[in-house]
Every structure is written in C-alpha cells, then in structure tokens.
N, C-alpha and C positions, 0 to 999 in steps of 0.2 A: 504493500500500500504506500509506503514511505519512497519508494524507486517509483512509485506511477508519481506523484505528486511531483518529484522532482523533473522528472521526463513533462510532464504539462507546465511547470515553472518556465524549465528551460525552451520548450517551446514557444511560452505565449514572449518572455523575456526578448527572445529574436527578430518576431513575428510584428511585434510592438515595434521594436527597433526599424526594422523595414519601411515599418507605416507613416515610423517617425522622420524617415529619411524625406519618404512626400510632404508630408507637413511643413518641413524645416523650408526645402525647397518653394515649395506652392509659397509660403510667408514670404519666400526675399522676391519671390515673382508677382506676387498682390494678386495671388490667383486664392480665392476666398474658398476656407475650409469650413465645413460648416459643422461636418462632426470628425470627434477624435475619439473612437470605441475600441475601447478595451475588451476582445473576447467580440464572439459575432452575436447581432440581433436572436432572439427578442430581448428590449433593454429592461436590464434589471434596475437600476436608477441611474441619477445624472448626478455626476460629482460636481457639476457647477459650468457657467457658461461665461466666457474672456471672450469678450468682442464680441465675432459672429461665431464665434465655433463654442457647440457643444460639448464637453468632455462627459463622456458615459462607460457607464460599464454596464456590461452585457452577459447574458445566460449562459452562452457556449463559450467554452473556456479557451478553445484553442488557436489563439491568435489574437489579432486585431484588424482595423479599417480607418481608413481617412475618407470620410466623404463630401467630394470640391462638387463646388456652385457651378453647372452645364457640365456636369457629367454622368448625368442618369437621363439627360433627356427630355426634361421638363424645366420650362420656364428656363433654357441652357441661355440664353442671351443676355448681354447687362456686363455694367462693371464687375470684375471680378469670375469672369466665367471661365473656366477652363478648355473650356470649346472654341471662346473667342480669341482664346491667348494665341501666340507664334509658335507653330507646330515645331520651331526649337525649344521654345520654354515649356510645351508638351512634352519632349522629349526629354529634356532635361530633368522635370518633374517624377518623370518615369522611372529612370537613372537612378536618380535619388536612393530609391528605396535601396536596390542591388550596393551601391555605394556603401551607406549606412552598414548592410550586412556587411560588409569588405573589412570597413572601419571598427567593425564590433569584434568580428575573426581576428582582426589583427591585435586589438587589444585584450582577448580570451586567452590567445597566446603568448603572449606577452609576459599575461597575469601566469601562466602555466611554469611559463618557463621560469618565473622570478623565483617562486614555489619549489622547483624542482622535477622536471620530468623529464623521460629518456628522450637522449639525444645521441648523436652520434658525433665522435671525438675520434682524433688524432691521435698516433701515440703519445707525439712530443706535450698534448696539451692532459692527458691523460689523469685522474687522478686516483687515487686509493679505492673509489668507490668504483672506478670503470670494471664492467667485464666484457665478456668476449663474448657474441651473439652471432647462430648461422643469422646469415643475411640472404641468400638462398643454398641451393642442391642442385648439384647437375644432375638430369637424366640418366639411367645406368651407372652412376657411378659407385663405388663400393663404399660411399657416403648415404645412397640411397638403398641400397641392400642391404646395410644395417642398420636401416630404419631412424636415421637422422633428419628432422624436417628442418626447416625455417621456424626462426623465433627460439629454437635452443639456445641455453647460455651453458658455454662449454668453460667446465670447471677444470679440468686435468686432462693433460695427456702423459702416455709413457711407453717406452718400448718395450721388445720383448727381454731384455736385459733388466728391467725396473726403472733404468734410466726415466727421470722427469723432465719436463718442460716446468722451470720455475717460473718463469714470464709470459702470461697467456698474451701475447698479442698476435695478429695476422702476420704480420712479416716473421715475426718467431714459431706461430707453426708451419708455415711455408719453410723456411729454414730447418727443422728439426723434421718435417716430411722427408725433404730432398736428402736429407745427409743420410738418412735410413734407408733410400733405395728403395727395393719392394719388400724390402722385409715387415712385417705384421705390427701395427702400430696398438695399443686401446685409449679410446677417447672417452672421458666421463662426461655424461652431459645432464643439465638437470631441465627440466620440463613439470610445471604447474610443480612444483617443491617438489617432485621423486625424483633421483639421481638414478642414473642409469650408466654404467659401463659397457661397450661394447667395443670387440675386435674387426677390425680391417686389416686390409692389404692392401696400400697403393698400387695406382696402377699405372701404367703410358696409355698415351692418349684420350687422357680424359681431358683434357680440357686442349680444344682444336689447335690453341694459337700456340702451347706448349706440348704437344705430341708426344717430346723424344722425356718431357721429364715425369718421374713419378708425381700422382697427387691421386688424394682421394676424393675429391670435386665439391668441395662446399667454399661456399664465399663468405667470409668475416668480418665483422666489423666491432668495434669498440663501443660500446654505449655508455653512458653516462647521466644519473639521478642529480649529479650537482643542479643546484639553485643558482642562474645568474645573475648581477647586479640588474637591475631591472633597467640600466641605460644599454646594458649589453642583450638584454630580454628583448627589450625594444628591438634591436637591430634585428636580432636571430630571428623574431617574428614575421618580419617582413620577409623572409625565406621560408617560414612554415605555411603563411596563407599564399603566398604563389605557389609551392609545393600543394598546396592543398586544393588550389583552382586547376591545376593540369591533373590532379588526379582525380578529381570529379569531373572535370571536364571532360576527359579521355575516357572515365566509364561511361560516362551516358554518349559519346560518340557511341562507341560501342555497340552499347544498347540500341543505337538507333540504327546505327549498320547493319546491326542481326534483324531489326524489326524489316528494313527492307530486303533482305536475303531469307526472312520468312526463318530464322532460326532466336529469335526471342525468346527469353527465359527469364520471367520475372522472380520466379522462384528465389534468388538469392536475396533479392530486391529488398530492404527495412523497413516497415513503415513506422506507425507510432506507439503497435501492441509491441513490436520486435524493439523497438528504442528503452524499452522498460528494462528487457536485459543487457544489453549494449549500456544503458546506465550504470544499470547495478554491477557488472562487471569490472567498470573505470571508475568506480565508486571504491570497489574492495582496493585497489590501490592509491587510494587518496584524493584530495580533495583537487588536487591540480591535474590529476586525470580529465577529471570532471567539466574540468574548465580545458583543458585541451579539447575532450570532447564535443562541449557546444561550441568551440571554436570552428571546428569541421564541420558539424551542421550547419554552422551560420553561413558556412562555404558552400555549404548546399542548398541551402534555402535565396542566396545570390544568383547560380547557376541555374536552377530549378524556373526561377521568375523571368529567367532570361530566354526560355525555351519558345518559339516563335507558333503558342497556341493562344486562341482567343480567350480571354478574362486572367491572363496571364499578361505581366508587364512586358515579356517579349514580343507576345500577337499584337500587344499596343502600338509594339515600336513597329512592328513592320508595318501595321494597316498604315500609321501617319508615313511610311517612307511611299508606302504605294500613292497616297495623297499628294506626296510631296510633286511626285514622278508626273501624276497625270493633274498634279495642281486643280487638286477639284475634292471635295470632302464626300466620302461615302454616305451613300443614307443613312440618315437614323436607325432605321428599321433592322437594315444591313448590320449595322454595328453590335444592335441589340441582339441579334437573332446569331450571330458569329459568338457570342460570347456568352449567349446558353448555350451553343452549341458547347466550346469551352469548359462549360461547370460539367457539364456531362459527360464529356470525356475525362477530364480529372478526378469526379465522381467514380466515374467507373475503374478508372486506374486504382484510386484509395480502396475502394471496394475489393479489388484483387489483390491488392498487396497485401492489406488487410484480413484477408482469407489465408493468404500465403503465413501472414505473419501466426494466426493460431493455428494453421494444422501444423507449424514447427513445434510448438508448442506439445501435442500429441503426439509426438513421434519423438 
C-alpha cells in the first residue's frame, strides 16, 4: 500500500510539473490560463482563484491539467486566446511542458547523485567503496556457460594454483586472464546477496577483435555508491538525463519499428500496476534510488508527450507545422475529433499495458 502511494506521489509530482511547464510559458506569452488542476476532473474543491486562473484539485489522482482561454473551442477568440496566439508561441507553449520534464530529470538526478548512487568510475578515480560489475556477456563464451549474466558484482578470482587476484579491476582481470593462458580460472561472483563460485577455461577467439588471445568474454566495469559534491552532481547529471533521453528514445524507436514490421511486443512494456514494483525495488536500496528512478520517468513522460498522436503535445506540434505549411488553421471539428481519436488510442494502449502489467503479476 505504502509502494502504490508512492508510485501515484511520484507520478502526479511529474505530471504537475509538465503542466506546470504550460502554465509558466502560456504566463510570459499573456496567453490566459484559466485553470491549474491538480489530478483530472470531476473537481473535488478549489484551493482558490489568482487573477483568471483557477487553482483546483480534482478526484483522479493521476496527474494534472492546465486549461488556456480558445483551447477547447468555445468562445476561443478574444484577448488572451490560445488559438489567436502565433503558432510559434503555440509551439512554444507546447514545448514547455517536455522542457519542464527535462529540467525536473535533471534535477532528480542531481539530487540522486549528491545522495549517493551507482555510477560508473575509473580506476584512477576509484575508491574503497568501488566494485567490479559484469557490464555484459559474450555469446558462447565460457563466461556464458557458466552461467554469468550482466549486473554481477565479481568479488574474487583465483587460479588453479590458489593464486588470487588482490585488485579486482578490469585491466587487472584482463591481465591475470592472459598471463594464465587457457589454463582453468574460478571467478566468485555475488548476485541478489548469494555468492556463487564457478570454474572456466578461457578460450581464443572469443572476443572477434582479439582472436589469437585467451578470455572468457565478459565486459567490466567499476561502479561506485560514492555521494558527489552536489556542484559535481550537477554536472554528472547532465550526462544521466541525455543518457537517459537516447535510451528511451531508442526503445520506443524500436517499438515503433516492430509495430511497423508487425512484430510488437508490449508485453515487457510498465505501466503504473508494474511501477508499484519497479518502486519498491529502488526503494529497498534507498532513498536516492528512488529519486534516480523518477528521474527516468520524468524522461519518459518528456518523450512519451512528444510522440506525434493526437491529444498528445507531439500531435499538437505537428497539426500546427501542417498549418504552418498550408498557412490555413484546421477545423475545429477536425481538431476535436483527431484528438478523441487520440484519448482512445492511449486508452487502449493503458488498457493493454495495464492487462500486461497484472497477468505479470500471476505468473
């Protein structure tokens, strides 16, 4: 109950922000807001009214709305209209939201990283607290036949001599591989707190580019819990949320290449029964997980509004570029009718995900 609570926090906390990103915008464009809702209709009461705009809270918890003066279609003409503004300052307006998200991910991680979460370090920057984590597994390699995934953190290795490796870094098991030849190595690695020991034998040609030398085909990296000075947070974050936009970015390419090749797979897909455990997960290790985590949502809740369907801020953008193109404004009717089309396609998406998310669940 405590993990759903926090999974709807953190959602509506994003969702606002987005909203807020219109609001801020529409204010410096004098394009008139008239409500600022917390959570979607039916309203539960009104925390009070500044100027034109109402500020409310609402029934459904999951999100929020900004609703501007000529943007539903009625009475849309007049000072202050959204319809009349310059389809740059439409655009710009639109932006806003995604921005806001950008600015909120960047500061998520920020706040993550000041805190302390894994990162990936250098030898030379290295410190007591660093260990050694596969970072992937080659195909066939005698790394994968003894049953080594990604996400291990390897505690020991040693030969068959007893000989140890007392410095776990990559270029020191690289080094301590090769000096062994093919001869039969055991690597301890630990997984969710069990330790497990397991024997190999390097081999030639595992890895293309080095054929002629022995290795047993996993790739290494250093990770690191250090907490950075928060001006150094700052910085490092600006490399997590662009890591973080290409890699949502590139799965829902993805996904959309499959939907066109007719091989789509929602099934791995999150929605927001599956966010409960993905919380409570980065929850058991701490509080700056936590905040890592809505840092990456909030990346995807940027990316998501940018998808070019109707009642979506991306279908916005494009209808105004096709406006711009044939300089002529779509009908009303047209706009309205594109963008139920829109709720019902997202509907039905959340619906499947949604479905996908509880039968994980029973199984």
């Amino acid at each position: 109950m405590t993990t759903a609570l926090l999974v709807i926090a953190i959602l509506v906390v994003l969702i606002v922000a987005h909203e807020f990103g219109h609001f801020i915008a529409a204010k410096i464009f004098k394009v008139r807001v008239e409500e600022f809702g917390v959570g979607y209709p039916p309203r539960a009461f009104l925390f009070g009214k500044i100027g034109e705009t109402e500020y409310t809270f609402n029934w459904l918890p999951f999100g929020g709305f900004v609703r501007l003066f000529g943007d539903e279609g009625e009475k849309e003409h007049g000072q202050g209209s959204f319809v009349d503004a310059n389809r740059h300052v439409q655009a710009l307006i639109l932006v806003a939201g995604v921005l806001a998200n950008a600015i909120l991910a960047w500061g998520l991680f920020a706040g993550a990283l000041s805190l302390g979460i894994p990162r990936v370090v250098d030898s030379a920057s290295a410190n007591e607290s660093a260990h050694l984590v596969v970072a992937d597994v080659v195909v066939g390699s005698p790394a994968e036949a003894a049953g080594i995934i990604a996400g291990d953190k390897i505690v020991g290795i040693r030969d068959d001599k007893g000989a140890k490796l007392e410095r776990l870094a990559p270029d020191t098991v690289m080094d301590f591989v090769r000096a062994r030849g093919g001869k039969q190595i055991f690597i301890a690695y630990e997984r969710m707190g069990t330790t497990t020991t397991v024997a190999l034998r390097p081999a030639h040609a595992v890895i293309e580019d080095n054929a002629g030398r022995p290795a047993v085909g996993i790739a290494l990296v250093l990770v690191s819990n250090e907490a950075l000075s928060f001006g150094d947070a700052m910085k490092e974050a600006f490399s997590r949320t662009g890591d973080a936009f290409k890699q949502v970015g590139g799965g829902l390419w993805s996904i959309v290449r499959e939907v066109f090749q007719g091989k789509a797979n929602l099934a791995d897909v999150v929605g927001p029964v599956g966010l409960v455990g993905v919380v409570s997960d980065a929850a058991t290790h701490g509080f700056a997980n936590v905040l890592a985590l809505a840092g990456f949502i909030s990346v995807n809740l940027a990316i998501i509004n940018l998808i070019p369907i109707p009642a979506l801020d991306g279908g916005r953008l494009l209808l105004l570029a096709i406006e711009a193109f044939w300089r002529r404004s779509a009908p009303r009717i047209l706009v309205q009718t594109l963008n139920l089309a829109g709720v019902l396609i997202i509907a039905l998406l959340m619906i499947t995900v949604t479905y996908n998310d509880i039968a994980r669940l029973f199984q």
